[in-house]
ZADOVEX-419656 format. One record per residue (C-alpha): residue in one letter; z, x, y. Coordinates in pm, whole numbers, padded with zeros to 5 digits, always signed. Last residue first. Layout:
N
aZXY;...
% end
This chain:
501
x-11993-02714-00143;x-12226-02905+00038;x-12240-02682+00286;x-12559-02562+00153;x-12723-02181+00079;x-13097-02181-00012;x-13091-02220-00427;x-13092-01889-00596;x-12739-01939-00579;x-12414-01678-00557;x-12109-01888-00576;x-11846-01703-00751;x-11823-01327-00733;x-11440-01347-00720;x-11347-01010-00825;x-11059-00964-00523;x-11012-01325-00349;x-11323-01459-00164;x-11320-01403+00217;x-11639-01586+00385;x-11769-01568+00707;x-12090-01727+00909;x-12107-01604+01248;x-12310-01748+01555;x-12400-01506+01839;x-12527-01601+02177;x-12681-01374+02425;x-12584-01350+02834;x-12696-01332+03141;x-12889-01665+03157;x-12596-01853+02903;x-12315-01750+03219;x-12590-01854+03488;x-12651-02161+03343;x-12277-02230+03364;x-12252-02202+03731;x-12434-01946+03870;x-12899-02009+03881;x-13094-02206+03673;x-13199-02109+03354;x-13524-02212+03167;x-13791-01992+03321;x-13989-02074+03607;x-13856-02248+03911;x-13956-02385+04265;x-14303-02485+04098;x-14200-02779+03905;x-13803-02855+03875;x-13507-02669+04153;x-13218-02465+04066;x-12850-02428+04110;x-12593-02487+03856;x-12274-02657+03856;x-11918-02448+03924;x-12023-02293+04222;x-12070-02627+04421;x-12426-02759+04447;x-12666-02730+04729;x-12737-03047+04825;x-12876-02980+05192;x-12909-03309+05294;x-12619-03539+05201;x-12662-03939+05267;x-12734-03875+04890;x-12802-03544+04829;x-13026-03444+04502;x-13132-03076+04373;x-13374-03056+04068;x-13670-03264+04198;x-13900-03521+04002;x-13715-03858+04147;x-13705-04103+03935;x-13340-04136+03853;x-13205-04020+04206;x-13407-04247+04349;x-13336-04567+04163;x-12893-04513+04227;x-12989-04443+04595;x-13141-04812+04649;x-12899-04949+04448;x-12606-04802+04622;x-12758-04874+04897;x-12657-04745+05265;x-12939-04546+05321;x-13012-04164+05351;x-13189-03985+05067;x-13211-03628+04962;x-13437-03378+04805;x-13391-03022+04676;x-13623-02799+04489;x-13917-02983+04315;x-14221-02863+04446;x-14562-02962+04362;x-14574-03252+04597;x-14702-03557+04354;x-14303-03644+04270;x-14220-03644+04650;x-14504-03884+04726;x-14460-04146+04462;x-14046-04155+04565;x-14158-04230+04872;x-14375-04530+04810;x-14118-04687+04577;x-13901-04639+04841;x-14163-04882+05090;x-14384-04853+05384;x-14428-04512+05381;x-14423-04252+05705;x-14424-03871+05733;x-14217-03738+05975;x-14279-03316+05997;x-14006-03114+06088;x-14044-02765+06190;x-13792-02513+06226;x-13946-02228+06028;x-14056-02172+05626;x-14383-02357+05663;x-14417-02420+05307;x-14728-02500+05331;x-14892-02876+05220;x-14709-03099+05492;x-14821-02909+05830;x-15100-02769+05662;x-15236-03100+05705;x-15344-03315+05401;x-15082-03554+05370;x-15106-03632+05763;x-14810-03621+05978;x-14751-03927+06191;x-14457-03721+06371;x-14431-03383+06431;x-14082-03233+06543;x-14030-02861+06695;x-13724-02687+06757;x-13790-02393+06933;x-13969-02049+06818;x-13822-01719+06870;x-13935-01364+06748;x-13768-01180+07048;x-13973-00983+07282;x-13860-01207+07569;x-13489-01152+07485;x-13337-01149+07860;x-13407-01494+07881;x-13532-01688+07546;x-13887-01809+07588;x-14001-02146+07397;x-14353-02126+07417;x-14438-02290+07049;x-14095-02526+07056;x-14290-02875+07050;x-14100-03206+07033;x-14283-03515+06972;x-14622-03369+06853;x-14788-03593+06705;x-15036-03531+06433;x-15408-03602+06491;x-15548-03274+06337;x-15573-03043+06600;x-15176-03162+06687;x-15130-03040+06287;x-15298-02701+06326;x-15116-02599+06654;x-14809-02685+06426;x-14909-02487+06156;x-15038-02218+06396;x-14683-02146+06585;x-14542-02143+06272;x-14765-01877+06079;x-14727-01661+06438;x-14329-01637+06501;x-14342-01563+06131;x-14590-01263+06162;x-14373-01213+06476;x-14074-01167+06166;x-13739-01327+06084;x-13750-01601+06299;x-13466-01629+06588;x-13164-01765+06660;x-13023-02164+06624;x-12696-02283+06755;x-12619-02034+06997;x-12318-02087+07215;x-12156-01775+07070;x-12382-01541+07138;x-12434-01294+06836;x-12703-01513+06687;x-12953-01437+07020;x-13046-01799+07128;x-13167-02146+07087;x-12931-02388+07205;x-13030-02758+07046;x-13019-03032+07299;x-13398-03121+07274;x-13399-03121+06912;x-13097-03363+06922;x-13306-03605+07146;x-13628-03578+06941;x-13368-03673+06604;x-13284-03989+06770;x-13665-04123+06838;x-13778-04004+06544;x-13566-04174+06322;x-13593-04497+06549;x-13941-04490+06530;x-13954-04429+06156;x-13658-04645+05975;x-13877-04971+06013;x-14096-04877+05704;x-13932-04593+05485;x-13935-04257+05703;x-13989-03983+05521;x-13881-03689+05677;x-14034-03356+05600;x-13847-03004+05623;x-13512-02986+05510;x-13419-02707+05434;x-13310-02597+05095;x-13515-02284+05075;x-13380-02206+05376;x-13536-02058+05668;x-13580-02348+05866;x-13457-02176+06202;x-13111-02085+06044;x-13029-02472+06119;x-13357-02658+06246;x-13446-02862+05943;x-13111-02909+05785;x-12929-02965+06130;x-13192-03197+06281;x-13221-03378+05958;x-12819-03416+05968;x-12757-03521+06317;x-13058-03788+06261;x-12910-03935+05975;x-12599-03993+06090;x-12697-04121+06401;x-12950-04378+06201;x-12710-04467+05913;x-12913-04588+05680;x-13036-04951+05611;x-13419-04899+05747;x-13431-04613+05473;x-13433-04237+05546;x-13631-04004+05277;x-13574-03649+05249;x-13819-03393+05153;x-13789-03099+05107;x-14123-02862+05022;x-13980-02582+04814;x-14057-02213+04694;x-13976-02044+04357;x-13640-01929+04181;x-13768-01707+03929;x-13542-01697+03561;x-13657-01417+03366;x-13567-01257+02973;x-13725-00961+02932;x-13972-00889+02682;x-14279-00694+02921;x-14498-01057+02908;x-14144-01223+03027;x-14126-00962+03319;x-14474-00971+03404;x-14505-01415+03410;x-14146-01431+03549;x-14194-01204+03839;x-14569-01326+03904;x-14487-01689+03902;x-14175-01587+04183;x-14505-01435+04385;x-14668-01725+04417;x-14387-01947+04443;x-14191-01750+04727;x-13853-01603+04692;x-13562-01587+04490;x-13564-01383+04148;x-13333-01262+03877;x-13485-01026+03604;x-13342-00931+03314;x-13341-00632+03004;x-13420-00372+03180;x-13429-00030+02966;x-13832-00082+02894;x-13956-00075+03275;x-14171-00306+03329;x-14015-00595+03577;x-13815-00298+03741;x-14101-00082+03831;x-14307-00374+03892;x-14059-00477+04224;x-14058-00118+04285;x-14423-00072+04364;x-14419-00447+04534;x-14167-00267+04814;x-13873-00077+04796;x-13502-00062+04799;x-13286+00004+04527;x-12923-00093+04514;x-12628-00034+04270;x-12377-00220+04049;x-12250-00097+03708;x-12378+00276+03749;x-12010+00366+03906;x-11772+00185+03708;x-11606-00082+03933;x-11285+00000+04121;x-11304-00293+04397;x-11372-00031+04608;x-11738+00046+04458;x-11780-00295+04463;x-11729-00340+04838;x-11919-00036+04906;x-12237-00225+04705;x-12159-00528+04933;x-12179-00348+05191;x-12529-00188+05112;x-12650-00513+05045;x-12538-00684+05366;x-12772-00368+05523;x-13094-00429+05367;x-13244-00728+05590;x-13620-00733+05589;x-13685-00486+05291;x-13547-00777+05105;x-13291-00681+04811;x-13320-00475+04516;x-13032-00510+04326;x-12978-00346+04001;x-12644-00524+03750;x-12503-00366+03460;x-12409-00636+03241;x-12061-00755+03130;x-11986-01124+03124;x-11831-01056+03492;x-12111-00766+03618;x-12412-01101+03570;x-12204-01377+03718;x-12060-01107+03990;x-12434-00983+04074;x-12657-01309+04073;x-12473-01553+04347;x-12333-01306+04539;x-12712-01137+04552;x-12805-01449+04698;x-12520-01526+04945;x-12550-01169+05111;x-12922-01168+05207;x-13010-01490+05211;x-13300-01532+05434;x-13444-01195+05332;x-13507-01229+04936;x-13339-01158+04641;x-13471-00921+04320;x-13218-00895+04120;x-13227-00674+03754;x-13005-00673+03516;x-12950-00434+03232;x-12730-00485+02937;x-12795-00888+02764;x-12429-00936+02729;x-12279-01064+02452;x-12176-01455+02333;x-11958-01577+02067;x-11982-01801+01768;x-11806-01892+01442;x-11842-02033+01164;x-11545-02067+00820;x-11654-02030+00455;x-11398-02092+00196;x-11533-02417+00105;x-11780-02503+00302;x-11796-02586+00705;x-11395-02491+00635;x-11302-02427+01027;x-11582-02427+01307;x-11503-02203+01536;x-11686-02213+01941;x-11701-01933+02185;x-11515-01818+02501;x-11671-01707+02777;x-11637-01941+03002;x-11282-01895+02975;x-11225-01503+03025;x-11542-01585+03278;x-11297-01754+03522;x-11366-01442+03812;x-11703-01570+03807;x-11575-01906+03952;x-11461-01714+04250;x-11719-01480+04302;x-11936-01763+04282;x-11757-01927+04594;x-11756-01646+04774;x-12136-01631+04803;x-12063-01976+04931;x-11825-01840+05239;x-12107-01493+05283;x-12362-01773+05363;x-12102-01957+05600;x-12047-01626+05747;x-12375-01586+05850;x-12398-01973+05988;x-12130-01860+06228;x-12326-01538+06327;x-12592-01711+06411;x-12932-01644+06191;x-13157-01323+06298;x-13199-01160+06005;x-13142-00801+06080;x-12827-00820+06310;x-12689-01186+06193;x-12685-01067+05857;x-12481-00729+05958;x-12240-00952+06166;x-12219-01200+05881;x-12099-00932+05644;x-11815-00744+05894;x-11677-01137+05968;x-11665-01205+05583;x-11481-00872+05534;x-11124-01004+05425;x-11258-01296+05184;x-11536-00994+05042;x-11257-00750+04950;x-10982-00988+04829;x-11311-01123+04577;x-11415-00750+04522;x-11037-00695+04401;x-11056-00997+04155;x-11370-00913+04008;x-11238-00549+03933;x-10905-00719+03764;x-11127-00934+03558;x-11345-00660+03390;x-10987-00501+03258;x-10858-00842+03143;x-11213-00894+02984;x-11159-00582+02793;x-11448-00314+02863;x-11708-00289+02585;x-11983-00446+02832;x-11867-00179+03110;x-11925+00124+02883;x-12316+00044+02723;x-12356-00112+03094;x-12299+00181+03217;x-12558+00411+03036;x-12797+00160+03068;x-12726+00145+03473;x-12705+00508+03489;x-13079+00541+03363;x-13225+00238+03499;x-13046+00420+03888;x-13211+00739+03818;x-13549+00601+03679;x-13618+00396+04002;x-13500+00654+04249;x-13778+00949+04049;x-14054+00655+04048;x-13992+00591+04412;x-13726+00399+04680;x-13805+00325+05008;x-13592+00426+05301;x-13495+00200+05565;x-13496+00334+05934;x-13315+00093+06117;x-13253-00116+06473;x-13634-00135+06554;x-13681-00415+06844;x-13797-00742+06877;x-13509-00841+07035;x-13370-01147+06883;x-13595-01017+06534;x-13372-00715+06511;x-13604-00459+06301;x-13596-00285+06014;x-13906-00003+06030;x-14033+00147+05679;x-13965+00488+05460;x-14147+00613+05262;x-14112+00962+05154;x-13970+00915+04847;x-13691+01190+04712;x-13405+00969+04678;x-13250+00875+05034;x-12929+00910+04859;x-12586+00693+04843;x-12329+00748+04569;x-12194+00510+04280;x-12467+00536+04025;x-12723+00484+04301;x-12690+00325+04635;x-13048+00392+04807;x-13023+00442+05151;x-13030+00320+05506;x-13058+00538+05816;x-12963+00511+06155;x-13082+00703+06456;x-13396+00528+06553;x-13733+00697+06488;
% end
């Protein structure tokens, strides 16, 4: 039993909660237990509903200016702490530290636009629709939210859900990963700083039991998800049979396609950094290539040297490029994928199953690895492999790849590389996919657009920040007003009311 302990953070306090589960955190460049987490019950789960009703009754009536000034603080407090954050990611994820901090910088960027909400909040007025009779609307917010984020984002996700949902004035229950708890827990002390109402934002861990509590429990009123298709379809098919309002950010299967007129450097540093960077495990990696006709051998040939030069290390070092997967369960799935796809007739042009990091031999590490002539069948191409592997898949023509990322049934992100305008103008028109980079392949949009993918990467309407997140966390109200003069009781009708008066 190691020495530290990690807690629930409920209505402003922390407390191990009466539950008796508890469960091993571990640092995957080591292999070894760094955490005791404690997992919330029926008793935690009530306590922290309860407050969060309560304080979202309180925090929803604030003034905006008032609401403002909090979001402001947390923003000072997350710009001055982004080292402190990426250090804790880097500890229980695995990821560099650099690319840490990079998550915390675009976590920052939806603090920022939430900190506009004064004017993406306001509403609409219509003057004189009839006579005498003005419409307006407004929006209020829903009350109780809950996220549920997963482990390879485990300060930019709950970033991009908490300060959109505590702005237009919701009370706001993380439960994050099991995996990776601690960039929760300061982020929770950075609210608390920031001078928010205590019961506004707080932090349950726990497992599938608490995952239901939250998607049945009568009092919440959301639910924001990341993580895995199968289970994202269960979030949003319990909570919206329960009455709450879901959006569930599935899985993905990215693919982007590199014509014979790109760039081939270009595009070669940037597969290798979107399919290898935080050892694929990002929802936007990058994890086939399609190579268009003449674009394959050269492709591979440039992105097997890269893959070879990668530095694969502890995340704390600071010549690492790439660290560690999050689990040996992980270390396992990928090492079998790719064992799968050589069984199977792919090519293996770069293979990181044995990779062995010195000094970390118990570490959860698998290299770079690159398949080429990658079958449509192979679990290669159908799982999400979630790991640095990229699979080549070649087509002879755009029209060709374009067929095979709209039969895939994700539809997350996608790119293209070429030098076309033409050729980039027909594929992001017919492409089936949410997210689109062209010559840019990890399109992950800026705070002030929305993020979300089509098909089974997303169920519910909303996508996530931007302004879908301000109409996700919130209601709309239209108002229809009239002030005769004293006595007037003109203009009752039996008739169903017109504005053609």
């Amino acid at each position: 039993m190691t020495e530290k302990h990690i807690e629930h953070w409920i209505n402003g306090s922390l407390t191990r909660g009466s539950g008796e589960r508890t469960q091993d955190v571990y640092n995957p460049a080591t292999g070894e237990v760094s955490a005791t987490l404690h997992l919330g019950s029926a008793q935690e789960l009530e306590a922290a509903v309860t407050a969060a009703r309560a304080a979202a009754d309180s925090w929803g009536e604030m003034s905006m200016a008032k609401r403002m000034a909090v979001l402001f603080k947390f923003r000072e407090l997350i710009a001055a702490n982004v080292n402190t954050i990426a250090e804790a990611i880097t500890a229980e994820h695995g990821k560099v530290v650099s690319d840490a901090a990079g998550e915390v910088a675009r976590g920052l960027e939806v603090v920022e636009y939430a900190c506009g909400m004064p004017q993406l909040l306001k509403g609409e007025y219509s003057d004189q629709v009839s006579t005498g009779f003005d419409v307006f609307s407004f929006r209020q917010p829903l009350g109780v939210i809950a996220g549920i984020t997963p482990f390879n984002f485990p300060a930019m996700i709950p970033l991009w859900m908490s300060p959109m949902a505590i702005a237009t004035g919701n009370a706001f229950i993380l439960k994050p990963s099991e995996r990776d708890p601690s960039a929760s827990m300061l982020i929770a002390d950075y609210w608390k700083q920031a001078g928010l109402p205590d019961g506004v934002f707080q932090v349950l861990h726990g497992d599938k039991e608490m995952v239901d509590g939250l998607l049945t429990h009568s009092l919440v009123d959301g639910v924001s998800f990341v993580g895995s298709t199968p289970i994202a379809k269960y979030v949003y098919e319990t909570g919206v049979a329960h009455g709450k309002r879901v959006q569930a950010l599935g899985g993905a299967k990215n693919h982007a396609v590199v014509m014979p007129d790109a760039d081939m450097d270009l595009a070669a540093d940037h597969l290798s950094a979107a399919a290898y960077g935080s050892a694929g495990e990002r929802c936007m990696a990058i994890s086939v290539a399609v190579a268009v006709g003449d674009a394959a051998d050269a492709v591979v040939e440039k992105v097997k040297e890269r893959a070879h030069a990668i530095k694969v290390g502890n995340g704390t070092h600071e010549d690492s490029e790439m660290g560690p997967v999050i689990t040996a369960a992980a270390q396992e799935r990928v090492k079998r994928i790719v064992g799968e796809a050589e069984q199977a007739g792919a090519a293996v042009v770069v293979d990181g199953r044995d990779l062995v990091v010195e000094g970390h031999e118990n570490g959860y590490f698998v290299g770079p690895t690159l398949l080429d002539q990658v079958g449509l069948e192979m679990s290669a191409y159908t799982e999400e492999i979630f790991g640095p592997v990229l699979a080549v898949v070649r087509v002879g023509s755009l029209d060709e790849a374009i067929e095979l990322i709209n039969s895939n049934p994700y539809g997350n992100g996608t790119a293209i590389f070429t030098g076309s305008g033409n050729a980039a103008r027909t594929f992001q028109r017919k492409v089936t996919v949410g997210m689109i980079g062209i010559n840019v392949p990890v399109p992950v949009p800026v705070a002030w657009h929305s993020f979300g993918g089509w098909k089974d990467s997303l169920f519910g309407e909303h996508h996530m920040y931007g302004p879908d997140g301000v109409r996700f966390y919130t209601r709309g109200k239209a108002v229809t007003q009239r002030w005769p003069e004293a006595n007037d009781h003109s203009g009752a009708s039996m008739n169903f009311p017109s504005t053609n008066d």
